[in-house]
Structure formats: structure tokens, C-alpha cells
C-alpha positions as CSV (number, residue, x, y, z in Angstrom):
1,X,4.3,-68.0,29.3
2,X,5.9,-65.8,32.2
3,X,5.2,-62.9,30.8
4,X,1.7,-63.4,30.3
5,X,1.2,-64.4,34.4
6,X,3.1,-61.0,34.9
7,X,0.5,-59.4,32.7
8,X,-2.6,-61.0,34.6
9,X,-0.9,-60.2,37.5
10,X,-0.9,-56.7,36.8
11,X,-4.8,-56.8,35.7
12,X,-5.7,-58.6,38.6
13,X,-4.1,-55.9,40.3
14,X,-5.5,-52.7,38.8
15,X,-9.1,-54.4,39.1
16,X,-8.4,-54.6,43.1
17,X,-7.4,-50.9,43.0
18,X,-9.8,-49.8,40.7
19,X,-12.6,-51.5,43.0
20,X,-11.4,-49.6,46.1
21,X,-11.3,-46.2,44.3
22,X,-15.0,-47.5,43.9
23,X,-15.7,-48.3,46.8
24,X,-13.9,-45.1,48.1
25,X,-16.0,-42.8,46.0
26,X,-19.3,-44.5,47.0
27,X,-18.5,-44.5,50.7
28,X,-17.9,-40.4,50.2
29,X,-20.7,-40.1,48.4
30,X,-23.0,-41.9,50.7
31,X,-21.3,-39.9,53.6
32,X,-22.3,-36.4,51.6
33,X,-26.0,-37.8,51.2
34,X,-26.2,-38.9,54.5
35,X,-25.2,-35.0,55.9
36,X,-27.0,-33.6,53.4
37,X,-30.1,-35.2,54.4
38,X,-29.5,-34.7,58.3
39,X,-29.2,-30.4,58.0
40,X,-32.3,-31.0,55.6
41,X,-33.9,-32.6,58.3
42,X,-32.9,-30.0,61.2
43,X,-33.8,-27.1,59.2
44,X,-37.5,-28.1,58.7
């Protein structure tokens, strides 16, 4: 019984992480858009 909390532990953990890697990447990615769309903008 222990071990399996220590093994939901651990999954509850990697989802958190894997949601801010997520998060993370979209965040960059909306930056990028954001810039590319502003020197889009300037240029015209």
C-alpha cells in the first residue's frame, strides 16, 4: 500500500512538471507570435 502512494506521488508529480513545460512552451510561443506580428506590422 506505501509503495503505491509513493508511485502516485511521483505521477502526480511529473503531471505538475509536465504541465509547466506546457505552459512554458506556449507562453514562448505566444511571445514569438506576438513579435512576429508587431515587425509585420511596422514594416507595412
Amino acid at each position: 500500500f506505501q509503495e503505491a502512494v509513493m508511485v502516485n506521488q511521483v505521477i502526480m508529480n511529473l503531471e505538475v512538471l509536465v504541465e509547466a513545460v506546457v505552459m512554458n512552451q506556449v507562453t514562448v510561443n505566444l511571445e514569438v507570435m506576438v513579435e512576429v506580428v508587431v515587425e509585420t506590422m511596422v514594416m507595412n
